[in-house]
N, C-alpha and C positions, 0 to 999 in steps of 0.2 A: 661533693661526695664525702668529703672526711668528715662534717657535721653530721651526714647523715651513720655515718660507718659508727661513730661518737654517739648518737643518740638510741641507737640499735644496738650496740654494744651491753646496754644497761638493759634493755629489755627483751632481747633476745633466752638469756637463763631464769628468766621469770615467766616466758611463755613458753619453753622450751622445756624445763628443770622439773622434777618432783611437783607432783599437786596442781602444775599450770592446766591454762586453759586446753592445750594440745590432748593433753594427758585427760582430762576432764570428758571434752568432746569423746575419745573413743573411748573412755568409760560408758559415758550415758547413750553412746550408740549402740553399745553391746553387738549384737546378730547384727545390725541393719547396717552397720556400717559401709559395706562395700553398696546397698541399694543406696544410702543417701551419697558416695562417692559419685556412684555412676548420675543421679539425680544434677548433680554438680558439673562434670562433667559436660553432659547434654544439652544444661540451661542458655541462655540465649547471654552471647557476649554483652557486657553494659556497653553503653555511650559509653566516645570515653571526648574531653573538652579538646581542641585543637592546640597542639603543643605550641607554645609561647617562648620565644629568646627575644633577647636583645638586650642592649646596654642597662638598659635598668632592672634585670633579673637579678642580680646579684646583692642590688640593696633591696627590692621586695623579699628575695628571701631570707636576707637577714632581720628582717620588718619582721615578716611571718617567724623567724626563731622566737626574737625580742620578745614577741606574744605569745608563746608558746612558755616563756620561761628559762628559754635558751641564750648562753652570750655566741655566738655564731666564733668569736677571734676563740675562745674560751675550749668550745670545740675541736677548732681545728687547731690548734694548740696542745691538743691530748690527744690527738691522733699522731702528730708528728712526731713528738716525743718520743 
């Protein structure tokens, strides 16, 4: 959870802030907004894959940081702080 809190941290006021894509979206929705909410809404849940545990989640997911560009200790290192 702190990697993730660490890598959200940085992109959260970028999607969130002046100019993002939030901000974007209900520009270019203008009027339709609430019909493409409700659109959204309505749509059919996705698949979602069968959640996964056990002893080796913890180095796959710092595999999946590593590949990402992320140091996972580095993360949580700057959460804790």
């Amino acid at each position: 959870m702190a990697a993730i809190r660490a890598i959200l941290s940085g992109y959260n006021p970028l999607e969130e802030g002046e100019g993002g894509p939030y901000e974007t979206c209900e520009r270019l929705a203008g009027d339709e907004v609430e019909k493409l909410l409700d659109k959204l809404r309505n749509s059919p849940y996705p698949r979602l894959k069968p959640h996964v545990s056990g002893p080796g989640m913890l180095d796959t997911t710092r595999r999946a940081l590593a590949r990402a560009g992320y140091d996972w200790y580095d993360l949580v290192r700057r959460t804790i702080v």
